[in-house]
mmCIF file of the N, C-alpha and C atoms, coordinates in Angstrom:
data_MODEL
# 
_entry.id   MODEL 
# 
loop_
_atom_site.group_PDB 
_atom_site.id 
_atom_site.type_symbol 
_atom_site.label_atom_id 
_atom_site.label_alt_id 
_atom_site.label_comp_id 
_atom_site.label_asym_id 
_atom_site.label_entity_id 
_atom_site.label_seq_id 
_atom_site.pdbx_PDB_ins_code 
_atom_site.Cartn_x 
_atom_site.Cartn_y 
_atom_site.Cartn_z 
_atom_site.occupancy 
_atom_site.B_iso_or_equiv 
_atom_site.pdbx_formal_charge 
_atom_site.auth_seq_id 
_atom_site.auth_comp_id 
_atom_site.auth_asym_id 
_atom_site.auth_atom_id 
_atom_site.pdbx_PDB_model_num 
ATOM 1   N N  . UNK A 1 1  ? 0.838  -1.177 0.000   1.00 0.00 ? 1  UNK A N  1 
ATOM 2   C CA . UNK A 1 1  ? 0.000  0.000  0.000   1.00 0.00 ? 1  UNK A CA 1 
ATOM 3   C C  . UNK A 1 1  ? 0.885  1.243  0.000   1.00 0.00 ? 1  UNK A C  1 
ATOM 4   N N  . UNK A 1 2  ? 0.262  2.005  -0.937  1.00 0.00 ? 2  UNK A N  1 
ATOM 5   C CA . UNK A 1 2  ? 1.324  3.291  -0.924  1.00 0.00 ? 2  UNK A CA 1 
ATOM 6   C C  . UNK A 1 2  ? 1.804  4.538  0.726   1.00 0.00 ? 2  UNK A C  1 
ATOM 7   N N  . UNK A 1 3  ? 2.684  4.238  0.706   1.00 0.00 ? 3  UNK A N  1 
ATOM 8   C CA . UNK A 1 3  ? 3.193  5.221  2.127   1.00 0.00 ? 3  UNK A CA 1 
ATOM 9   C C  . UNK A 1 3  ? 3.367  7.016  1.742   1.00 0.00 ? 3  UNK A C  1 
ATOM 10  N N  . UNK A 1 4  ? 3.110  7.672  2.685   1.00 0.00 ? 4  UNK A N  1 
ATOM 11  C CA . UNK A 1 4  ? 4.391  9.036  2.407   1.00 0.00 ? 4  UNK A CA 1 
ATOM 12  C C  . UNK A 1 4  ? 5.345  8.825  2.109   1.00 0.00 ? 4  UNK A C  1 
ATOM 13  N N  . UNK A 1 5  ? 6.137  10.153 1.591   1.00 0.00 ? 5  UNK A N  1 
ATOM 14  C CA . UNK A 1 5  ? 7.319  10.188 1.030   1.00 0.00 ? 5  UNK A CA 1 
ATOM 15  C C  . UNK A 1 5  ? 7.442  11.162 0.979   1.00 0.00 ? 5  UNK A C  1 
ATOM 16  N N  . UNK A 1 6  ? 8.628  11.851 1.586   1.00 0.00 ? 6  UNK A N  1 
ATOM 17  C CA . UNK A 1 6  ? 9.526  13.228 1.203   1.00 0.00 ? 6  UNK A CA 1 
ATOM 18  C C  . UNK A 1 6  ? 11.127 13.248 0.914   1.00 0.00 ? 6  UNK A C  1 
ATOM 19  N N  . UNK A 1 7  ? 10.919 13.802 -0.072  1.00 0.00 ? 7  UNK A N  1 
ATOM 20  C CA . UNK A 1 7  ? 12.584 13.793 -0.386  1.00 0.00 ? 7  UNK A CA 1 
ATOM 21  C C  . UNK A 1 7  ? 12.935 15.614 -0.865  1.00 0.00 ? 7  UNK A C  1 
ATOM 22  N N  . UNK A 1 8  ? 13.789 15.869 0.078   1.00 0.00 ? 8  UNK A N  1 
ATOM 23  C CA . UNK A 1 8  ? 13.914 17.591 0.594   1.00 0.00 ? 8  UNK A CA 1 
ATOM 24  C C  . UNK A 1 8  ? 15.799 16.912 0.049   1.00 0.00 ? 8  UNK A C  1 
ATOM 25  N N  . UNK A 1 9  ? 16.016 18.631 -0.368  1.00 0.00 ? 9  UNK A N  1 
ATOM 26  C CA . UNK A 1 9  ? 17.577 19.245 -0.295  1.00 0.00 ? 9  UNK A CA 1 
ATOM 27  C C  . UNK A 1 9  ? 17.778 20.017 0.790   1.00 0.00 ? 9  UNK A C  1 
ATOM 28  N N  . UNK A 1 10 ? 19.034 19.860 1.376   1.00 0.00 ? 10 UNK A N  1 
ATOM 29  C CA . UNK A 1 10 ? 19.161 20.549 2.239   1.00 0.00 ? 10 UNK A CA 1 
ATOM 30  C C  . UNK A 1 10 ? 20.797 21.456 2.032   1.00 0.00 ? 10 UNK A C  1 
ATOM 31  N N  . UNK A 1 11 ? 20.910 22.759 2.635   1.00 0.00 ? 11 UNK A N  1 
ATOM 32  C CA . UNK A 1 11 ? 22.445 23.101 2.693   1.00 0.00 ? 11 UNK A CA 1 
ATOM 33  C C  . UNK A 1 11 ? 23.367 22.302 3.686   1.00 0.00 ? 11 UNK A C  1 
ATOM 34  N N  . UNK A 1 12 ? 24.666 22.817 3.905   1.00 0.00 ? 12 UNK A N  1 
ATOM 35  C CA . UNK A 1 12 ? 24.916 22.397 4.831   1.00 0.00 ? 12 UNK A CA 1 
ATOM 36  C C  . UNK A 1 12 ? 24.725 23.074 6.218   1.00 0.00 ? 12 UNK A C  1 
ATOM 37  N N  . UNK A 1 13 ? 23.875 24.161 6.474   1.00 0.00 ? 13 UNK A N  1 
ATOM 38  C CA . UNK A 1 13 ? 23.539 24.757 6.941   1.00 0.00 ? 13 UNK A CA 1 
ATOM 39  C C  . UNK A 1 13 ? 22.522 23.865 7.808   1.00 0.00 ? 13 UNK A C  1 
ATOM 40  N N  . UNK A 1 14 ? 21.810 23.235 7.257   1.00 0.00 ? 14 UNK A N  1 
ATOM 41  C CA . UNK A 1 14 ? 20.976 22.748 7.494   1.00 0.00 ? 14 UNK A CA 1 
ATOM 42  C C  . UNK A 1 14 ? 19.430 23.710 7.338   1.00 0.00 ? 14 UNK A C  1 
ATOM 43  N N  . UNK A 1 15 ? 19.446 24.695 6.093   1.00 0.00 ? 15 UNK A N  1 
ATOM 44  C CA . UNK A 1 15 ? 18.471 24.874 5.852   1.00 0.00 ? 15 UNK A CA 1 
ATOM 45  C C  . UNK A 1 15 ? 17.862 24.591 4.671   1.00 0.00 ? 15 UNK A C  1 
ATOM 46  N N  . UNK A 1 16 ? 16.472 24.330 4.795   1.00 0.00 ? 16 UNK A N  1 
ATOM 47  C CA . UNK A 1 16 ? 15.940 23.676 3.027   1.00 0.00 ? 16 UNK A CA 1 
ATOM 48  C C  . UNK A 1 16 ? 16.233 24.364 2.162   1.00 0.00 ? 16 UNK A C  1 
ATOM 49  N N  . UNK A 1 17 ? 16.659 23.707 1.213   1.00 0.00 ? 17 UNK A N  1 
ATOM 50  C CA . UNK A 1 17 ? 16.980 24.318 -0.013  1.00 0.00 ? 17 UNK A CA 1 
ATOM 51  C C  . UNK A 1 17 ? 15.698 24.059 -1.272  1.00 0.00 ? 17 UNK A C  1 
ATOM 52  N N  . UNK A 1 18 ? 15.053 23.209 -1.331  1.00 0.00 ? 18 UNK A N  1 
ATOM 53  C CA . UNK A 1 18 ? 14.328 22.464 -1.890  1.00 0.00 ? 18 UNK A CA 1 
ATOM 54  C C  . UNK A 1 18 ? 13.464 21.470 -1.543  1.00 0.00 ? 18 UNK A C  1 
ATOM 55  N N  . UNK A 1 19 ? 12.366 20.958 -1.681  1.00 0.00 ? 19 UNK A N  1 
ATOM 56  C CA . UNK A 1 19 ? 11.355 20.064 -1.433  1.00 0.00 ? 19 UNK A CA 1 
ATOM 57  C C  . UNK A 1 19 ? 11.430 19.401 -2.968  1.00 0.00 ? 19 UNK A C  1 
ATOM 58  N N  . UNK A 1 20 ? 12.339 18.539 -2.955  1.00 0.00 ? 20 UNK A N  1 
ATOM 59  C CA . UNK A 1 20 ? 12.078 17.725 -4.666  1.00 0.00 ? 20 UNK A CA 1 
ATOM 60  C C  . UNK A 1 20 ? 10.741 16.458 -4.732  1.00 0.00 ? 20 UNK A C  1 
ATOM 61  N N  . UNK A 1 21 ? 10.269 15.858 -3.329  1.00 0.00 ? 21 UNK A N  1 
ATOM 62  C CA . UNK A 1 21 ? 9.050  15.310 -4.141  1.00 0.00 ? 21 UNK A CA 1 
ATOM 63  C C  . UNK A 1 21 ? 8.557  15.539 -2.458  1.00 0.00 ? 21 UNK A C  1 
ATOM 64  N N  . UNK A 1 22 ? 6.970  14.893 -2.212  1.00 0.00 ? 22 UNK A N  1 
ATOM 65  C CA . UNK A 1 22 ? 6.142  14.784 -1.417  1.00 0.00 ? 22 UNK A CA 1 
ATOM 66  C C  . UNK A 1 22 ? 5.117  14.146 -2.054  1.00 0.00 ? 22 UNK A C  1 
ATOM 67  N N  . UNK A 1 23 ? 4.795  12.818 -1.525  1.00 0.00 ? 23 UNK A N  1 
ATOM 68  C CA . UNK A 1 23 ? 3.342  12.278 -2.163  1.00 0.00 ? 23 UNK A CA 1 
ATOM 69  C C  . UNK A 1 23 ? 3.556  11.045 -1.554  1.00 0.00 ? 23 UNK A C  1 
ATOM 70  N N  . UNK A 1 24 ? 2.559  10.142 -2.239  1.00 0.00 ? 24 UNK A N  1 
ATOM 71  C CA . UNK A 1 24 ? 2.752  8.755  -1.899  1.00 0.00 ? 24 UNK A CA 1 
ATOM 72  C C  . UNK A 1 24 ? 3.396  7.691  -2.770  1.00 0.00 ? 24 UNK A C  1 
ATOM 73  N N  . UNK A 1 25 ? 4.511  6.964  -1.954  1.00 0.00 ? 25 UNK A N  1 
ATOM 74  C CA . UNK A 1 25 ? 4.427  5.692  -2.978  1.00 0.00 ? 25 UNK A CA 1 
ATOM 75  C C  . UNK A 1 25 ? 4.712  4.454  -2.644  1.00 0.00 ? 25 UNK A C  1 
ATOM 76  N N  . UNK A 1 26 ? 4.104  3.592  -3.560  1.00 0.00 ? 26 UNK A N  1 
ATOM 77  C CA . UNK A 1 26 ? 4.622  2.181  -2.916  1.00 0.00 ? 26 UNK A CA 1 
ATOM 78  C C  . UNK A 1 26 ? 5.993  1.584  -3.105  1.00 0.00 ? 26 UNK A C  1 
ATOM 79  N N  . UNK A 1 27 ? 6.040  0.139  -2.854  1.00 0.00 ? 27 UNK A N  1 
ATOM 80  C CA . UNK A 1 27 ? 7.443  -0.224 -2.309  1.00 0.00 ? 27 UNK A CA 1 
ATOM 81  C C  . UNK A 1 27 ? 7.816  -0.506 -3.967  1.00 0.00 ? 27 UNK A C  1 
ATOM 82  N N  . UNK A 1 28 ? 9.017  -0.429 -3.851  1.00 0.00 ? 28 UNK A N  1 
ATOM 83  C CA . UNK A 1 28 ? 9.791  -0.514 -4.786  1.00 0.00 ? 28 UNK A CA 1 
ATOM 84  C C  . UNK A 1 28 ? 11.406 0.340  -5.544  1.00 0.00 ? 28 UNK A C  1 
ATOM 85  N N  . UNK A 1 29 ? 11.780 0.642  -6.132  1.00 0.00 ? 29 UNK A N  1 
ATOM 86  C CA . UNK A 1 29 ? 13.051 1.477  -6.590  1.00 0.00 ? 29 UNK A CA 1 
ATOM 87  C C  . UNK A 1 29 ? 12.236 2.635  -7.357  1.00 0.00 ? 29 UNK A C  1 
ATOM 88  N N  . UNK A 1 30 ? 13.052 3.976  -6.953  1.00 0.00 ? 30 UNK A N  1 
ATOM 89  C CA . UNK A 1 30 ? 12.680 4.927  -7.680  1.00 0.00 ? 30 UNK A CA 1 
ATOM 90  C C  . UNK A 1 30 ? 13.524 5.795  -7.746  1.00 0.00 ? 30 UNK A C  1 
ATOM 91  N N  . UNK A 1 31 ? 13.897 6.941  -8.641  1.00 0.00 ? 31 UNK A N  1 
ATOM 92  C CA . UNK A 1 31 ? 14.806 8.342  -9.000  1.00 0.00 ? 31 UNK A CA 1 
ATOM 93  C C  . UNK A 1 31 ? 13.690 9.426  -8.672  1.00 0.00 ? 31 UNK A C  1 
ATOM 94  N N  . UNK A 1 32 ? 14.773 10.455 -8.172  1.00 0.00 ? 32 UNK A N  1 
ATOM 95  C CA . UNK A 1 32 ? 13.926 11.819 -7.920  1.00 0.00 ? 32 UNK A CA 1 
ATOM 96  C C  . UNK A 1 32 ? 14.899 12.763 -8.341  1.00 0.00 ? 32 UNK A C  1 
ATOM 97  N N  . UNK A 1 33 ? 14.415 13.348 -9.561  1.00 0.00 ? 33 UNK A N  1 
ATOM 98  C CA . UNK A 1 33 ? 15.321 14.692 -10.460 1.00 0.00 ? 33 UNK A CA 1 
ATOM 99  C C  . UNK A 1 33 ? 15.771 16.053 -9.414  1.00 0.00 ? 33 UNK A C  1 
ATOM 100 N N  . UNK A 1 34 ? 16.332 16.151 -9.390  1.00 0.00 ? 34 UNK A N  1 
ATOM 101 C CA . UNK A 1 34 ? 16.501 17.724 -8.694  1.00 0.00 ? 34 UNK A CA 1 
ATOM 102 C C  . UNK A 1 34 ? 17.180 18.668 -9.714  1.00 0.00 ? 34 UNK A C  1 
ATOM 103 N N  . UNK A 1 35 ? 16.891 19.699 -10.225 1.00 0.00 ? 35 UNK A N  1 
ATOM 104 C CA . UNK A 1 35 ? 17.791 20.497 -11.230 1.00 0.00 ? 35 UNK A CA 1 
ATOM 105 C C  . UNK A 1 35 ? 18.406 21.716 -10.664 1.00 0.00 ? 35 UNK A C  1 
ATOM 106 N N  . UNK A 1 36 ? 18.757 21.406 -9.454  1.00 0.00 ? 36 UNK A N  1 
ATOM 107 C CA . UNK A 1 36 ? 20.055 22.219 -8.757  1.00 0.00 ? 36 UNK A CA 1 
ATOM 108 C C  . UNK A 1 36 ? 18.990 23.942 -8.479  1.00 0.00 ? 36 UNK A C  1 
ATOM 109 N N  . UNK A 1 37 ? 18.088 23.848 -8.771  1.00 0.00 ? 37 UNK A N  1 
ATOM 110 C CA . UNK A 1 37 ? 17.394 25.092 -8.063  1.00 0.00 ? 37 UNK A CA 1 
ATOM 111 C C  . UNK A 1 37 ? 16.540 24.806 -6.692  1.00 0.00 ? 37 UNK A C  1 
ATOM 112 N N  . UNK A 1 38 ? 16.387 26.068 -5.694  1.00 0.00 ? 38 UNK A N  1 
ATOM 113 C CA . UNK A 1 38 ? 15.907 26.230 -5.066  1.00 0.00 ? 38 UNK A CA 1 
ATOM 114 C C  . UNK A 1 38 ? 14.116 26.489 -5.306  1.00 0.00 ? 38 UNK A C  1 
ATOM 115 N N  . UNK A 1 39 ? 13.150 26.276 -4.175  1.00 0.00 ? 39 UNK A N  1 
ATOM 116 C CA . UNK A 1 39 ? 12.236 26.139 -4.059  1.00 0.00 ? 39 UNK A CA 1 
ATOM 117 C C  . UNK A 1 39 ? 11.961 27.999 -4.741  1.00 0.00 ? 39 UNK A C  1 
ATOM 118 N N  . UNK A 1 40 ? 12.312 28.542 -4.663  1.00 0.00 ? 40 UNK A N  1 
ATOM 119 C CA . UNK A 1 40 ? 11.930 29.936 -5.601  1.00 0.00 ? 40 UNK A CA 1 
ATOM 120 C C  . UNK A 1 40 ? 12.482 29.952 -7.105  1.00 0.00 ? 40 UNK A C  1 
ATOM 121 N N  . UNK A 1 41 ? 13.157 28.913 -7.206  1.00 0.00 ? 41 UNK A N  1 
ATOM 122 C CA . UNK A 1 41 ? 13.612 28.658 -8.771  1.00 0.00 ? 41 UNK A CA 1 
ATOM 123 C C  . UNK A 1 41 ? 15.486 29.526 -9.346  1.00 0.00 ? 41 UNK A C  1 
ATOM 124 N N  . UNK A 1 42 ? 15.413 29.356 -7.880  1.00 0.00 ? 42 UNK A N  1 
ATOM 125 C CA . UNK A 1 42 ? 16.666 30.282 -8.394  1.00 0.00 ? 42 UNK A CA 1 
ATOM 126 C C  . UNK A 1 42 ? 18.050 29.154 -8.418  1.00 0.00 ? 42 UNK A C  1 
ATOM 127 N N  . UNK A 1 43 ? 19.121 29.000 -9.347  1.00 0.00 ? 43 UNK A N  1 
ATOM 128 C CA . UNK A 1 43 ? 20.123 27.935 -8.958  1.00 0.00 ? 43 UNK A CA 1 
ATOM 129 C C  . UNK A 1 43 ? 20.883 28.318 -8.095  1.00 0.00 ? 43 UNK A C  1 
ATOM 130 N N  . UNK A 1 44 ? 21.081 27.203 -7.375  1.00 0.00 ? 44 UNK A N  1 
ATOM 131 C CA . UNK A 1 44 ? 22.157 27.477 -6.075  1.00 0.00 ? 44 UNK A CA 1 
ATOM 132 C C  . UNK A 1 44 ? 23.022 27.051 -6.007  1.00 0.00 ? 44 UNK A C  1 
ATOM 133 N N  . UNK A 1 45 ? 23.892 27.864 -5.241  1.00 0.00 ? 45 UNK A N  1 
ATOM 134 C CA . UNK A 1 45 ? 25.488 27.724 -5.484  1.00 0.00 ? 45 UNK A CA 1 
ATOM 135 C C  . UNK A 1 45 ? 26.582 26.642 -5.441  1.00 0.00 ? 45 UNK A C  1 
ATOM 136 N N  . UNK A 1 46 ? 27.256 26.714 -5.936  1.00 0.00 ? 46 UNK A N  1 
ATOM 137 C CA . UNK A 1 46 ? 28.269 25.386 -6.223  1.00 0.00 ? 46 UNK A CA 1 
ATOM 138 C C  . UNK A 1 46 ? 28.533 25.079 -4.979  1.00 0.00 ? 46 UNK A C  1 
ATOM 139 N N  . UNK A 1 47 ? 28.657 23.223 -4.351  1.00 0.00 ? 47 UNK A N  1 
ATOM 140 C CA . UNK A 1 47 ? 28.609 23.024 -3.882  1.00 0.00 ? 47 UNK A CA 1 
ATOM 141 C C  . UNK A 1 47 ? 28.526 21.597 -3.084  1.00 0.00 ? 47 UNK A C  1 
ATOM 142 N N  . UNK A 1 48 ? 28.167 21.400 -1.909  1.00 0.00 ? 48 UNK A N  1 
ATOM 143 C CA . UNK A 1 48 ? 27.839 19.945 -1.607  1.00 0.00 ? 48 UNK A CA 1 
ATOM 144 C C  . UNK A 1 48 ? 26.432 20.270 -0.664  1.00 0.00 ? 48 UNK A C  1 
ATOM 145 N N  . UNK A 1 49 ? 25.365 19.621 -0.780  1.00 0.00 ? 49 UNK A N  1 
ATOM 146 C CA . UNK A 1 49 ? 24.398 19.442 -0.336  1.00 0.00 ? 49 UNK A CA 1 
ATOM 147 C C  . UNK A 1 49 ? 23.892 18.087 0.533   1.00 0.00 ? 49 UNK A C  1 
ATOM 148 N N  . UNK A 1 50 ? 23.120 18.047 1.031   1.00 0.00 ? 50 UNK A N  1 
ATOM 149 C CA . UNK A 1 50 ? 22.346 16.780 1.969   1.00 0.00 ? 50 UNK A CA 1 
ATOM 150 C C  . UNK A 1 50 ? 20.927 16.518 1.284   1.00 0.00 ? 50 UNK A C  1 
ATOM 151 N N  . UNK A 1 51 ? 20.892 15.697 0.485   1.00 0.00 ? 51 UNK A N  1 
ATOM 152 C CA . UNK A 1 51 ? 19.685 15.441 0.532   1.00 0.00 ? 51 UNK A CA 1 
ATOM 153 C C  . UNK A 1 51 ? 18.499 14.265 1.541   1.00 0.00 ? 51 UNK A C  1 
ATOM 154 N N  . UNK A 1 52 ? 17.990 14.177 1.949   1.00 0.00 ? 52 UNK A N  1 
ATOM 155 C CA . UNK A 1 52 ? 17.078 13.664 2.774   1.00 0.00 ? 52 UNK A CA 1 
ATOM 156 C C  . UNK A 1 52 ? 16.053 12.426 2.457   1.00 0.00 ? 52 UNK A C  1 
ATOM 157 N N  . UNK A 1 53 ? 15.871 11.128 2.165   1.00 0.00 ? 53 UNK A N  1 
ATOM 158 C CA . UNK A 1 53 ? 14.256 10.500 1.962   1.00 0.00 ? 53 UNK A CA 1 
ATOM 159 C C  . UNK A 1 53 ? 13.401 10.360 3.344   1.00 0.00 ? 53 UNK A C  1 
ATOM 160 N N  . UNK A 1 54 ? 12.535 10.554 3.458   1.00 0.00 ? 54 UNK A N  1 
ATOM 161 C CA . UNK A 1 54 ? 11.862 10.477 4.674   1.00 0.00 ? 54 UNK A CA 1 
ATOM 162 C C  . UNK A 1 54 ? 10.240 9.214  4.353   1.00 0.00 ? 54 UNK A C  1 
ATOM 163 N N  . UNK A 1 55 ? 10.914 8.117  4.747   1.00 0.00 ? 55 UNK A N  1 
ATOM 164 C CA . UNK A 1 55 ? 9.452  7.341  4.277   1.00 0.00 ? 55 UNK A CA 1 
ATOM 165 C C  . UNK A 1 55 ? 8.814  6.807  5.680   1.00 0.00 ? 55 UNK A C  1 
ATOM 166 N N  . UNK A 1 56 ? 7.286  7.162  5.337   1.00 0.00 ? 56 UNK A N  1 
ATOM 167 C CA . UNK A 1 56 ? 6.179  7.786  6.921   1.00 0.00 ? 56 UNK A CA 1 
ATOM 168 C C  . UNK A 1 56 ? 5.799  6.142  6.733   1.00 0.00 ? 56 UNK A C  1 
ATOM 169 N N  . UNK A 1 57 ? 6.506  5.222  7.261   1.00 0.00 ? 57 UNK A N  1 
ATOM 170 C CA . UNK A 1 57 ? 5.578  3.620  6.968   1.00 0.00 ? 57 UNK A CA 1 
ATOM 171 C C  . UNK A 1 57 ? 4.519  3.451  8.316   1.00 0.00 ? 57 UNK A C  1 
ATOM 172 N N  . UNK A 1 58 ? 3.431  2.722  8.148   1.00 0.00 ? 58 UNK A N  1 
ATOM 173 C CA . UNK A 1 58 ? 2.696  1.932  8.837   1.00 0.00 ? 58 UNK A CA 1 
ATOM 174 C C  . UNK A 1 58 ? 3.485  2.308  10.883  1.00 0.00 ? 58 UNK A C  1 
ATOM 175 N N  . UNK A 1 59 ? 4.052  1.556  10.470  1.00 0.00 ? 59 UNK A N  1 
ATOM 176 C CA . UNK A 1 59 ? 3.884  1.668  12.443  1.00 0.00 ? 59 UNK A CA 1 
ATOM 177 C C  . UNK A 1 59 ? 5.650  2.264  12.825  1.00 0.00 ? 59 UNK A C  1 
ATOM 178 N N  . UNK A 1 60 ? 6.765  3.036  11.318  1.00 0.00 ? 60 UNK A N  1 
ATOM 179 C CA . UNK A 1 60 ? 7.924  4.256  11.811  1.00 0.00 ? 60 UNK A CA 1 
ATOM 180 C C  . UNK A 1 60 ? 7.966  4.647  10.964  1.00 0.00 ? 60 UNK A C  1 
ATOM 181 N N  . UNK A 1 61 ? 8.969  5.308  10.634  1.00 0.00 ? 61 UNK A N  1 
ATOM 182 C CA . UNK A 1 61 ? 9.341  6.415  9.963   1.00 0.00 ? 61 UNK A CA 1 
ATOM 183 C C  . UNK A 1 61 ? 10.664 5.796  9.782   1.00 0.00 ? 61 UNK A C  1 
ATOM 184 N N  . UNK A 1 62 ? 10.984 5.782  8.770   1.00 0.00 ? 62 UNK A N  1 
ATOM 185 C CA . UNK A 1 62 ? 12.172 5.626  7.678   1.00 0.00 ? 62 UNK A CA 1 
ATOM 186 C C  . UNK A 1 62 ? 13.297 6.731  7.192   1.00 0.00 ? 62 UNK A C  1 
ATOM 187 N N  . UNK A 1 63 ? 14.408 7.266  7.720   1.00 0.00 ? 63 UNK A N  1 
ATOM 188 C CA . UNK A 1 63 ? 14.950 8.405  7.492   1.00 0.00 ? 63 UNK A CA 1 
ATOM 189 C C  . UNK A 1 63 ? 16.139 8.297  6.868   1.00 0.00 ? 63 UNK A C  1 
ATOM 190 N N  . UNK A 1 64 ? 16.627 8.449  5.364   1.00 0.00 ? 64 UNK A N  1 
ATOM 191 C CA . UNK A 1 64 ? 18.416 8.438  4.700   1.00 0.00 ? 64 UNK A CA 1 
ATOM 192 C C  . UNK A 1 64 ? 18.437 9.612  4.079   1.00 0.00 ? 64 UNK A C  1 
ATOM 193 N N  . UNK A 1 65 ? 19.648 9.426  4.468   1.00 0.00 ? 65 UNK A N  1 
ATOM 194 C CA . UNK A 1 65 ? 20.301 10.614 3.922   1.00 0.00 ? 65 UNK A CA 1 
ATOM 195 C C  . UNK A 1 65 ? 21.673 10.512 3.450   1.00 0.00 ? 65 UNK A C  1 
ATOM 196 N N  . UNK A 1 66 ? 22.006 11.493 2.392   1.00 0.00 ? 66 UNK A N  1 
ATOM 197 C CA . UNK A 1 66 ? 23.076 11.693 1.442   1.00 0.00 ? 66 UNK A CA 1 
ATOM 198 C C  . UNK A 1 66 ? 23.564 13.036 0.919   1.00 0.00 ? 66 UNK A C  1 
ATOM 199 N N  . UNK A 1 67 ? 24.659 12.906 -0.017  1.00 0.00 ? 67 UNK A N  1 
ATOM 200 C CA . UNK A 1 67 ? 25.248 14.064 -0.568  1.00 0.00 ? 67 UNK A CA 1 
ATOM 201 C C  . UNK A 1 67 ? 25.199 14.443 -2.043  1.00 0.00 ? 67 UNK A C  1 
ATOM 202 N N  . UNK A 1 68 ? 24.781 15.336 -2.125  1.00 0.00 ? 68 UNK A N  1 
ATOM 203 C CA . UNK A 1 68 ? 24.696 15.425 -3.744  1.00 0.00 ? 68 UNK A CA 1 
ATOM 204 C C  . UNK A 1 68 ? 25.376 17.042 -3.381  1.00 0.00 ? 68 UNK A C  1 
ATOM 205 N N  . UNK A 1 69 ? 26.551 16.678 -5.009  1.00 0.00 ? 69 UNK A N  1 
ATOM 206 C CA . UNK A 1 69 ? 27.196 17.782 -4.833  1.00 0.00 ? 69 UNK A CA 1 
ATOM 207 C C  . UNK A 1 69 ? 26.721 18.703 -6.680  1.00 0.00 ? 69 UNK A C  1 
ATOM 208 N N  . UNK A 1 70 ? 27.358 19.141 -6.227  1.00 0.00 ? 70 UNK A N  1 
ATOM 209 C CA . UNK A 1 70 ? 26.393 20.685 -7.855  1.00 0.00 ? 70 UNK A CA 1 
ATOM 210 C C  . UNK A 1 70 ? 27.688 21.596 -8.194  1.00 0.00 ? 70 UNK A C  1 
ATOM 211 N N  . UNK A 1 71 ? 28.099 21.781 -9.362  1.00 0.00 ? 71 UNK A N  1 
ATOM 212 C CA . UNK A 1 71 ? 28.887 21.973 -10.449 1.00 0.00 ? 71 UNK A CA 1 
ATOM 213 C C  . UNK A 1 71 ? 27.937 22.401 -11.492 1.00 0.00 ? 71 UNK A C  1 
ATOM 214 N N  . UNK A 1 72 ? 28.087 23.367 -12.401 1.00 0.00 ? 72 UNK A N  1 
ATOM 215 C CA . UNK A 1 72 ? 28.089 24.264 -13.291 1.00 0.00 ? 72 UNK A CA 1 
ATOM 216 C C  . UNK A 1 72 ? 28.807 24.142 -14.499 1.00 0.00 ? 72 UNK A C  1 
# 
């Protein structure tokens, strides 16, 4: 059955940079595009970032995280 799902950019700041998906989905493998802009559309700066999956299952919460870095 399909779960939540958020997958956010973050700085190293630790502030959002981006919300790249939110919805539901079920189990299986999936890609989530990010095109190096911020949630106002602006591109952001060269760099290394954190990105986040957050999956809301049935009876916890599922939390990974990683680095995606951004070049120009």
């Amino acid at each position: 059955q399909p779960v939540p799902v958020d997958v956010e950019v973050f700085d190293v700041g630790g502030r959002l940079v981006r919300k790249v998906f939110s919805g539901l989905e079920g189990s299986g493998s999936f890609t989530w595009d990010w095109n190096g802009r911020d949630d106002g559309g602006k591109r952001v700066p060269v760099g290394i970032y954190l990105a986040r999956v957050t999956v809301h299952a049935e009876r916890e919460k599922f939390v990974r995280l990683g680095t995606v870095g951004v070049v120009y």
